[in-house]
NUGUPA-836959 format. One line per 8 residues: number of its first residue (from 1); their letters; for each residue x, y, z of N, C-alpha, C. Coordinates in Angstrom, 1 decimal. Example, Ala and Ser with C-alpha at 12.3 -4.5 7.8 and 13.67 -1.06 7.14 Angstrom:
BEGIN
1 = as = 13.2,-5.7,7.8,12.3,-4.5,7.8,13.2,-3.3,7.8; 12.8,-2.2,7.1,13.7,-1.1,7.1,12.9,0.0,7.9
# end
This chain:
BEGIN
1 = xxxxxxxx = 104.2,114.9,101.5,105.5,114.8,102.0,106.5,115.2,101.0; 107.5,116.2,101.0,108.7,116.2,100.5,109.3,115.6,99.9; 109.7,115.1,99.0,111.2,113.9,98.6,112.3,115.1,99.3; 113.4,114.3,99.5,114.6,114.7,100.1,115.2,114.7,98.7; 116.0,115.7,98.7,117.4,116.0,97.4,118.7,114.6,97.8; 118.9,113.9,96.8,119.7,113.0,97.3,120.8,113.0,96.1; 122.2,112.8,96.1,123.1,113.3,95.0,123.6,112.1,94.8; 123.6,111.6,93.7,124.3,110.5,93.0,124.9,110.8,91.8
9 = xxxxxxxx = 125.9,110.7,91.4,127.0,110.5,90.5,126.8,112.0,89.7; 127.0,113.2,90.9,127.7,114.1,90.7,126.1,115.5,90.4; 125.0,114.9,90.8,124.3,116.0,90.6,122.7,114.8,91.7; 121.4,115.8,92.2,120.7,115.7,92.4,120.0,114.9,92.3; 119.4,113.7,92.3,118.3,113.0,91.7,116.9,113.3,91.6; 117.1,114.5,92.8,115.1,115.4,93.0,115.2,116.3,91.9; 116.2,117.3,92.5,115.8,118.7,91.6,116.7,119.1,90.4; 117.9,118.3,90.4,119.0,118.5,89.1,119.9,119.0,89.8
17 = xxxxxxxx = 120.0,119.8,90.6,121.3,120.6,91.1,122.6,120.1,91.5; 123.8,120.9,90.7,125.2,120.2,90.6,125.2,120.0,91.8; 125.5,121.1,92.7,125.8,121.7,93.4,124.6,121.1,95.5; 125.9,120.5,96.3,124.8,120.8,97.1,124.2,122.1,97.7; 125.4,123.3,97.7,124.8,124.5,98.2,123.8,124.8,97.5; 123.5,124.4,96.1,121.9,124.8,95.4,120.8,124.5,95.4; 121.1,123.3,95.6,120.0,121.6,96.3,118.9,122.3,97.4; 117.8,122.7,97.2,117.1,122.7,98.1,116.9,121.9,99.3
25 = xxxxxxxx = 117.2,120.8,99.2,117.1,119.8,99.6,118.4,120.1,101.0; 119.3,120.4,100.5,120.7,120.7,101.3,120.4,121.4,102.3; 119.5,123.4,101.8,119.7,124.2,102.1,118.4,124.3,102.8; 117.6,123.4,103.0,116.5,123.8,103.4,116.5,122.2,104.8; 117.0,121.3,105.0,117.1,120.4,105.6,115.8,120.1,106.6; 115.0,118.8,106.1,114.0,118.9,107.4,114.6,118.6,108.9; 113.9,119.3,109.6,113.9,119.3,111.0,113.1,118.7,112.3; 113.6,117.4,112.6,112.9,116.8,113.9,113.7,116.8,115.0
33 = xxxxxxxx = 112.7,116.2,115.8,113.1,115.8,117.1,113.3,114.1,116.5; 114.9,113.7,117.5,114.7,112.6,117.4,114.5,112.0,118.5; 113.4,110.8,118.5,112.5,110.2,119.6,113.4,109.2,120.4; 113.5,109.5,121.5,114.3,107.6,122.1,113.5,107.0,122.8; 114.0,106.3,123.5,112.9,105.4,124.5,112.6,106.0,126.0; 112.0,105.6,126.3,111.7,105.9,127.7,111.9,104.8,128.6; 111.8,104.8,130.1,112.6,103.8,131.2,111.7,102.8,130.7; 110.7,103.0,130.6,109.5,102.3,130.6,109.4,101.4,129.4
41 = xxxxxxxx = 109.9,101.9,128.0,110.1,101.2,127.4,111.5,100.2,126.7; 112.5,100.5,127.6,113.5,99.9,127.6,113.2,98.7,128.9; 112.9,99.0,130.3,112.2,98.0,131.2,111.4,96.6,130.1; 110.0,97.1,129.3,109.9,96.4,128.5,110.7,95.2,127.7; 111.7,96.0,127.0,112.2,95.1,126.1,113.4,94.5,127.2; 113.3,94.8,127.9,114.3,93.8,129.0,113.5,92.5,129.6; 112.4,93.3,129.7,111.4,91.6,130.2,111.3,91.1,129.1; 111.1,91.4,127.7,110.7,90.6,126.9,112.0,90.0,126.1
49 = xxxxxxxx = 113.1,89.9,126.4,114.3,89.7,125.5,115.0,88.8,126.2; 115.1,87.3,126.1,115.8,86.2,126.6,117.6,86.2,126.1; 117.4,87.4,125.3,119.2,87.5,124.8,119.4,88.5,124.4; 120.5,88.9,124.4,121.5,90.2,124.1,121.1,90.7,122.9; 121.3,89.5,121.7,120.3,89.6,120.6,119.2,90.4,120.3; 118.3,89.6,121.0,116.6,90.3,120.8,117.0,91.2,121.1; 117.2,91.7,122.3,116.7,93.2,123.3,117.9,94.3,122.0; 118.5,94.0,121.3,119.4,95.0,120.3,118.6,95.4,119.0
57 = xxxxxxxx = 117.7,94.1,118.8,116.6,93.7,117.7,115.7,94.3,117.6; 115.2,94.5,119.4,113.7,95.4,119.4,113.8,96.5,120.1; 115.1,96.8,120.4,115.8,98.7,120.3,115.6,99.1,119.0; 116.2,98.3,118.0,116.3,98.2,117.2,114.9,98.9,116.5; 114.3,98.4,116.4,112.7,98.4,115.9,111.8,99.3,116.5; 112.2,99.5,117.7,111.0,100.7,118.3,111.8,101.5,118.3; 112.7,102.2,118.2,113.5,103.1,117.3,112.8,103.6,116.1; 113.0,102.3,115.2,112.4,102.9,114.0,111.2,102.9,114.1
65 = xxxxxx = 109.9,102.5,114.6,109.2,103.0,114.8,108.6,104.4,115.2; 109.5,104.7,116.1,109.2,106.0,116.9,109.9,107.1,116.3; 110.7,106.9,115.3,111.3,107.3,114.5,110.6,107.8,112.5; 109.9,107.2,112.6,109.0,106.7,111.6,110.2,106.5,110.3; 110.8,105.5,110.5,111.8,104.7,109.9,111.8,103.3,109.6; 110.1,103.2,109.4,110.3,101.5,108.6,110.0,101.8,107.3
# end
């Protein structure tokens, strides 16, 4: 997997570059689909969520899951 180019205090932390137009990282940007939920799985977290809370908690989480963001 890639590292992403990420810029902190005025230059790259991946590849050095001042510049983001030079940043690979900028100019080459990965590209997905981003995943949501389906009826099916929002139905779910509605049966399983006794509060407003949870059901925001485990959006929350199968997001990042489906997302591959843990």
């Amino acid at each position: 997997m890639t590292e992403l180019c990420k810029f902190s205090k005025g230059s790259c932390i991946h590849c050095g570059d001042t510049k983001q137009g030079e940043c690979e990282g900028w100019n080459q940007p990965p590209k997905r689909e981003w995943a949501g939920l389906t009826d099916e799985q929002v139905a779910e977290i509605e049966r399983m969520s006794t509060t407003r809370s949870q059901a925001i908690r485990a959006i929350d989480a199968k997001l990042k899951e489906l997302n591959h963001e843990v």
